[in-house]
Phi, psi and omega in degrees: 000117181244109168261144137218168227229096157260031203063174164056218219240002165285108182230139133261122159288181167196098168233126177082231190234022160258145175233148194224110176233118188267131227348091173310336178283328172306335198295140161324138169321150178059044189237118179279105177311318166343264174319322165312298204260005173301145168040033162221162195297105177259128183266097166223216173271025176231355194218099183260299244287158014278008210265138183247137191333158180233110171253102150069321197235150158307097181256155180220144172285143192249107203262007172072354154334122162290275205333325194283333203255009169275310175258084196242187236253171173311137171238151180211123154257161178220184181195061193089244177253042185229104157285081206274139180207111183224144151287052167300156006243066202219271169295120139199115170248144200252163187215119158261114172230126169092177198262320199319323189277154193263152189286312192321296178334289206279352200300344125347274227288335194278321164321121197040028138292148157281133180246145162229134173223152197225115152176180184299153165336312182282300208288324166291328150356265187288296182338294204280009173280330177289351207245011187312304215272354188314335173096340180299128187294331200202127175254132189238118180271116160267040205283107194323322189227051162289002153308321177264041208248132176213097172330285172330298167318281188301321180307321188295291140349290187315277205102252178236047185278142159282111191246155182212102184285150165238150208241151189282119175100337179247121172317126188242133169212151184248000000 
């Protein structure tokens, strides 16, 4: 899985063997769109698919198959601005953009996931006071107002969560 963070709430992804670049339109001034969005699945408020609504559990289609059900295949949910991208049984990530979605919801799911979460400061805060006790492997932070970046808050807040800031423009893969 390679993200990388082009400001505001713009990532591109690359899971499996799919590429995603979520809201493009959103990208730092001098962001070539061209180059964002080559030969991947563009996500924004108007272009969900391939991601399908999340009624509570990860359902995966079953063609009743041994073969279909020895290798099975990727899923994408979304839940508001929450975005589930899972790989069993190795991978999964879910993108948190913004405070508004309740957590609870995905809280299965967050568990041994990479979370990424992209807003201001104060709202990723509380994203990771809410995710201490979550079972989440790894938290990758997108903060928005990194001007207001204060260490010393999240030391307090994490607990013994793994956090990783990301830096805009620059590539990460887990």
């Amino acid at each position: 899985m390679r993200i990388t963070w082009f400001g505001s709430n713009c990532f591109r992804v690359a899971f499996g063997d799919q590429q995603f670049a979520f809201y493009s339109d959103h990208a730092d001034e001098g962001i070539a769109n061209a180059e964002l969005t080559a030969n991947a699945v563009i996500i924004d408020d108007t272009q969900l698919d391939p991601f399908l609504p999340y009624n509570g559990e990860l359902q995966r289609v079953s063609t009743g198959r041994l073969i279909d059900e020895m290798e099975v295949a990727n899923s994408y949910f979304r839940l508001g601005e929450m975005f589930v991208l899972d790989a069993p049984p190795d991978e999964r990530l879910i993108l948190i953009a913004g405070n508004k979605d309740p957590l609870e919801n995905l809280s299965e799911e967050i568990e041994g996931a990479a979370v990424l979460i992209s807003a201001c400061f104060d709202d990723v805060v509380q994203r990771v006071a809410d995710l201490e006790n979550s079972g989440a492997r790894q938290l990758l932070l997108a903060i928005t107002d990194q001007d207001k970046l204060d260490m010393s808050v999240f030391t307090q807040k994490a607990g013994k969560l793994r956090l990783q800031l990301l830096e805009r423009g620059f590539a990460i893969e887990l």
